[in-house]
BALOBA-1460 file (C-alpha; in Angstrom, 3 decimals):
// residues 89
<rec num="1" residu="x" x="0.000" y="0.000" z="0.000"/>
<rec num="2" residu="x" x="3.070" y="2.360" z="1.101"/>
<rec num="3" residu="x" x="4.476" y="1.455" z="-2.480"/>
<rec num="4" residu="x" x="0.855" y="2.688" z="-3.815"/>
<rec num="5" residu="x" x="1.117" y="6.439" z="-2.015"/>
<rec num="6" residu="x" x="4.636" y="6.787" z="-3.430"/>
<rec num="7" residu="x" x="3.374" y="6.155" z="-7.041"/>
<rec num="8" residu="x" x="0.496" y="8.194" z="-6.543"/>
<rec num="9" residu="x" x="2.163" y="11.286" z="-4.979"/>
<rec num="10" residu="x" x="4.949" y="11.140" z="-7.624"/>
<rec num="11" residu="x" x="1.812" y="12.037" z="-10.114"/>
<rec num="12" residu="x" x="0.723" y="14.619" z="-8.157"/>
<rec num="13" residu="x" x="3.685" y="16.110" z="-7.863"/>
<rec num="14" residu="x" x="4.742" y="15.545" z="-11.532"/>
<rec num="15" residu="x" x="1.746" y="17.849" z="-12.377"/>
<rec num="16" residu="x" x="2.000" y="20.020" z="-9.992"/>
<rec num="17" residu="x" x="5.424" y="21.077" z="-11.811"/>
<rec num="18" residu="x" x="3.850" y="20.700" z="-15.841"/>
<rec num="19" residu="x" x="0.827" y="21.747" z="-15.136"/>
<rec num="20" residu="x" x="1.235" y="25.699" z="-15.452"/>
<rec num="21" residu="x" x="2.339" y="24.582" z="-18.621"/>
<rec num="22" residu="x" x="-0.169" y="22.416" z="-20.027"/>
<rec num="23" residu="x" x="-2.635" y="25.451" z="-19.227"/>
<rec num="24" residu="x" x="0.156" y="27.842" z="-21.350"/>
<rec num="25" residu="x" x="-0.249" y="25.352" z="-24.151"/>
<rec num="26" residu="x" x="-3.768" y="24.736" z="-24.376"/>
<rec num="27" residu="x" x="-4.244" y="28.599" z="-24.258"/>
<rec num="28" residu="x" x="-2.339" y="28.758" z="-27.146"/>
<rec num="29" residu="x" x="-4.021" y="25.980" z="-29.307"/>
<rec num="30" residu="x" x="-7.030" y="27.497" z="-28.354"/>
<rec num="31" residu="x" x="-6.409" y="31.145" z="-28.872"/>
<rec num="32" residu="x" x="-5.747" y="32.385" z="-32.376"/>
<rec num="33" residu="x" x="-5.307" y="36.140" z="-31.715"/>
<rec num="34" residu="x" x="-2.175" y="35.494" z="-29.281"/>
<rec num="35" residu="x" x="1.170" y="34.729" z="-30.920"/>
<rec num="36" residu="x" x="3.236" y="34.559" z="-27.930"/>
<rec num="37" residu="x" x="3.723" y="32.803" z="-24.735"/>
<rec num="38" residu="x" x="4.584" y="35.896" z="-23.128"/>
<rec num="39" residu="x" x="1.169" y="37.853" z="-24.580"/>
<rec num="40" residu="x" x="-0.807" y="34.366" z="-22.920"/>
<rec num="41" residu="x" x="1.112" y="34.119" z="-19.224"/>
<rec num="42" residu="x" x="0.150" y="37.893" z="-19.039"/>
<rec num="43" residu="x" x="-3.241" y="37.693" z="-19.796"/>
<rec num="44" residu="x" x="-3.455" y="34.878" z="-17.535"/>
<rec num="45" residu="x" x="-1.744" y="36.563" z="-14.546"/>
<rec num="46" residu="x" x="-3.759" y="39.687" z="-15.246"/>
<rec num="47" residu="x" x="-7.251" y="37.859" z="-15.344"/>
<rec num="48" residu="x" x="-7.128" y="35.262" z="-13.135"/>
<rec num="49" residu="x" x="-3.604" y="35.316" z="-11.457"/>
<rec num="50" residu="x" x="-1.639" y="32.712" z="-10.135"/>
<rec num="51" residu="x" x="-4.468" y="30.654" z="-9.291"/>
<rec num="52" residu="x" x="-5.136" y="30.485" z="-13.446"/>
<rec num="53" residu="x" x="-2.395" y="28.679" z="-14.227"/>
<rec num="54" residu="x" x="-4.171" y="25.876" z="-11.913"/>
<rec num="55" residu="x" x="-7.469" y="26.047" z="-12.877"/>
<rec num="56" residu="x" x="-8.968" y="22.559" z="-13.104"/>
<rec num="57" residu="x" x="-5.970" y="20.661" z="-11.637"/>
<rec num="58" residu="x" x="-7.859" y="19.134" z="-9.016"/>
<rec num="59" residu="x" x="-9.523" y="16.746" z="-11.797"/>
<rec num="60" residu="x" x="-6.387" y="16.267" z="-12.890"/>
<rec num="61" residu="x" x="-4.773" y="14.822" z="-9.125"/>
<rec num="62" residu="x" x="-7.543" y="12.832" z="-8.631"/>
<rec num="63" residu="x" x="-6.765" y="10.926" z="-12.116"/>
<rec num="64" residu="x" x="-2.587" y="11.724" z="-11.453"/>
<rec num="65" residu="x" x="-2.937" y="8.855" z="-8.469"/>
<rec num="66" residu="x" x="-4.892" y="6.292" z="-9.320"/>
<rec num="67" residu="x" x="-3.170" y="6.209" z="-13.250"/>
<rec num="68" residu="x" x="0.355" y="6.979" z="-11.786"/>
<rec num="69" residu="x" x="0.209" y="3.897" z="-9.025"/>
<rec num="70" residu="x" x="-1.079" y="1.663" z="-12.079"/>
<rec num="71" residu="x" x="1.416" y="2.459" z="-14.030"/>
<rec num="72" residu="x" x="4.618" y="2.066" z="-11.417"/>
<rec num="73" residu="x" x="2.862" y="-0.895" z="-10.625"/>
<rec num="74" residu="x" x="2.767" y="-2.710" z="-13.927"/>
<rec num="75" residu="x" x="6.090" y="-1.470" z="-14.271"/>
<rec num="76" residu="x" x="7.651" y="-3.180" z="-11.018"/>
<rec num="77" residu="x" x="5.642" y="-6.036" z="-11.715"/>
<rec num="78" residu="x" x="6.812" y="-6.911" z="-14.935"/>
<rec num="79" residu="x" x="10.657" y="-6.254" z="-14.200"/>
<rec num="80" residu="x" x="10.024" y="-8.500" z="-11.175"/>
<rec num="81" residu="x" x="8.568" y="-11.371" z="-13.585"/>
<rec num="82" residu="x" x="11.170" y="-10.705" z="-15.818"/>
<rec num="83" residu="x" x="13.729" y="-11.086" z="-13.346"/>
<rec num="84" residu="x" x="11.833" y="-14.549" z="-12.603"/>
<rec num="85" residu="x" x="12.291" y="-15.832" z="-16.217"/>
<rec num="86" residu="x" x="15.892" y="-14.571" z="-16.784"/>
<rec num="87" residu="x" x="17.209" y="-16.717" z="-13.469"/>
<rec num="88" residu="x" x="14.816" y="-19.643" z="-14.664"/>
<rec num="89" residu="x" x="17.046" y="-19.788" z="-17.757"/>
């Protein structure tokens, strides 16, 4: 279970740090009368503030743990089989 939290915080904090710039990103896909990243982290900052280059992580922690402790999971698993088969041979 410990082995579970790790996975699951190492998600969270993995988007913690990319997140801002997912939100940079999908501003600019989305928005085709900004040409820079500058113009968007301004607006951003002006409009919303920190706090918008967060908006809607929440949703994205609560999928960051259960996907991220899957993942690790299947990962460790697998090298440990592997491990199995390579001293079985």
């Amino acid at each position: 279970m410990v082995l579970v939290m790790e996975r699951g915080i190492a998600g969270i904090m993995s988007w913690l740090c990319n997140y801002p710039l997912d939100v940079i990103k999908t501003q600019f896909q989305a928005n085709d009368s900004i040409h820079s990243y500058r113009q968007i982290c301004q607006n951003i900052m002006k409009t919303y503030g920190i706090k918008g280059f967060f908006a809607g992580i929440s949703a994205t922690i609560l999928r960051a743990i259960p996907a991220n402790a899957s993942i690790f999971f299947a990962a460790e698993w697998s090298y440990r089989l592997l491990h199995i088969i390579s001293e079985w041979h």
